[in-house]
LUMGUZA-645403 format. One line per field, with one value per residue (C-alpha): residue number from 1; x, y, z. Coordinates in steps of 0.05 Angstrom, whole numbers, always signed. Each point is the difference from the previous one (the first is absolute). Layout:
fimar <- NUM;...
px <- X;...
py <- Y;...
pz <- Z;...
***
This chain:
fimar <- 1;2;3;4;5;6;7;8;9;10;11;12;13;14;15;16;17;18;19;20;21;22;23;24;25;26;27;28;29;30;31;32;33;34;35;36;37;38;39;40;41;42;43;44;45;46;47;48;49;50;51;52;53;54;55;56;57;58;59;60;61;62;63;64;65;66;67;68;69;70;71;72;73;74;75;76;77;78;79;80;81
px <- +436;+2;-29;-30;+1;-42;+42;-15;-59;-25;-49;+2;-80;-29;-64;-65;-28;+29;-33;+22;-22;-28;-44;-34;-30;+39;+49;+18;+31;+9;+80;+24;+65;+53;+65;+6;+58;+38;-16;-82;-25;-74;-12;+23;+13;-80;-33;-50;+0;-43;+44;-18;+3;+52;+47;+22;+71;+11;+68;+7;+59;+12;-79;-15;-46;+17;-42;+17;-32;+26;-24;+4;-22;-85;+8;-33;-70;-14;+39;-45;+15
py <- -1046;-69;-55;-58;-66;-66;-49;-78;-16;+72;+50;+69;+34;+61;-16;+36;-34;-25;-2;-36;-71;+20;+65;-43;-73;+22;-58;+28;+62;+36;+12;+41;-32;+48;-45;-81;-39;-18;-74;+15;-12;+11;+57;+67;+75;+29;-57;-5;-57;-23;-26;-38;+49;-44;+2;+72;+4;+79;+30;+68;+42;+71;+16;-30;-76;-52;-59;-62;-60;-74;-31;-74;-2;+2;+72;+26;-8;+28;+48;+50;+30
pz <- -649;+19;-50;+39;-43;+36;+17;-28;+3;+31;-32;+26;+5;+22;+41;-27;+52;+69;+59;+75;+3;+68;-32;-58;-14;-75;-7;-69;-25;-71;-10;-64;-27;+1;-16;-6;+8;-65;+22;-12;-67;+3;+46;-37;+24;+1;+17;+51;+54;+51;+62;+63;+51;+43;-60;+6;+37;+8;+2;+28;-20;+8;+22;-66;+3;-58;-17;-21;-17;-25;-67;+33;+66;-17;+11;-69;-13;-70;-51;-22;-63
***
């Protein structure tokens, strides 16, 4: 199995909630944090986030969807633990 590790300033979620921009007036989402960047500090493993919903770059690989977001870019909105 592949391990997927965030790269700089990257954090890697899995959306509990994610819906098209065009479907919703939600402009944020709740992301579980399912691996950080060794560069990230203050965001662990666990941790719940809420993201702006224009922050989430998908990657699709192998009919599998990853999430990302960025720790600088105003993309975070709270850490929920």
């Amino acid at each position: 199995m592949t391990k997927i590790i965030p790269y700089k300033n990257k954090i890697q979620v899995e959306m509990l909630t994610l819906k098209s921009a065009l479907q919703t007036e939600i402009k944020v989402e709740k992301a579980k944090v399912i691996a950080v960047s060794p560069e990230i500090k203050d965001i662990m493993v666990g941790d719940l986030l809420y993201v702006k919903a224009w922050a989430i770059d998908i990657i699709q690989d192998g009919g599998k969807d990853y999430n990302f977001v960025s720790a600088d870019n105003d993309a975070i909105c709270a850490i929920i633990r």
